[in-house]
C-alpha positions, 0 to 999 in steps of 0.5 A, spaced: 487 516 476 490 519 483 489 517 490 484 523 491 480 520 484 479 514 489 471 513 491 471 505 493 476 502 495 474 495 494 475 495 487 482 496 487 488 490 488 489 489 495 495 486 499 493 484 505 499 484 511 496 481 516 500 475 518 506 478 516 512 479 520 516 485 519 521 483 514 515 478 509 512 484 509 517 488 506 518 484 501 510 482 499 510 491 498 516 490 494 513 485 490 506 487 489 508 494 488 512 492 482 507 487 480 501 492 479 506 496 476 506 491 470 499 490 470 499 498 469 495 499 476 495 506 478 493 506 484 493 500 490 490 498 497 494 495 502 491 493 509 496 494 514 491 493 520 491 498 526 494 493 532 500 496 536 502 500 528 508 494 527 506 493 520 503 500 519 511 503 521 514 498 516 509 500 510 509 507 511 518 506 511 517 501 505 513 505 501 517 512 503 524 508 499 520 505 493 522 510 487 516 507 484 512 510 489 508 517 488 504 518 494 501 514 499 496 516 505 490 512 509 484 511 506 478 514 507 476 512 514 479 507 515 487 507 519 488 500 518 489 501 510 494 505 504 492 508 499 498 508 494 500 510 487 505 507 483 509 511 477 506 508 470 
């Protein structure tokens, strides 16, 4: 499955930031990523929130240097939450 095969995104496994400082959340992406890979989870959904774009920015940087990573955007309709696919 891609990020563009992706209908409802309430069934995928979900981190969720808020509450997060900067560096946490680096760490909390890195590490679900990682774990959803193990689990053979294509594609994933991060919710970032929308706020003043603090997490959004540290998302989207995190993602952009994971090798793990092959695509992420915004889910449909909803600016405070990423769609990501993991390499299997």
């Amino acid at each position: 499955m891609t990020i563009n095969e992706v209908i409802f995104i309430d069934s995928l496994p979900k981190l969720d930031l808020h509450g997060f400082d900067r560096e946490s959340a680096r760490v909390a992406i890195t590490d679900f990523i990682r774990d959803n890979q193990k689990m053979g989870n294509e594609v994933v959904l991060i919710v970032h929130g929308i706020g003043a774009g603090v997490m959004r920015e540290t998302c989207t940087a995190t993602l952009s240097h994971n090798k793990d990573v092959i695509e992420f955007k915004s889910a449909y309709g909803n600016r405070g939450c990423m769609l990501v696919q993991i390499k299997i």
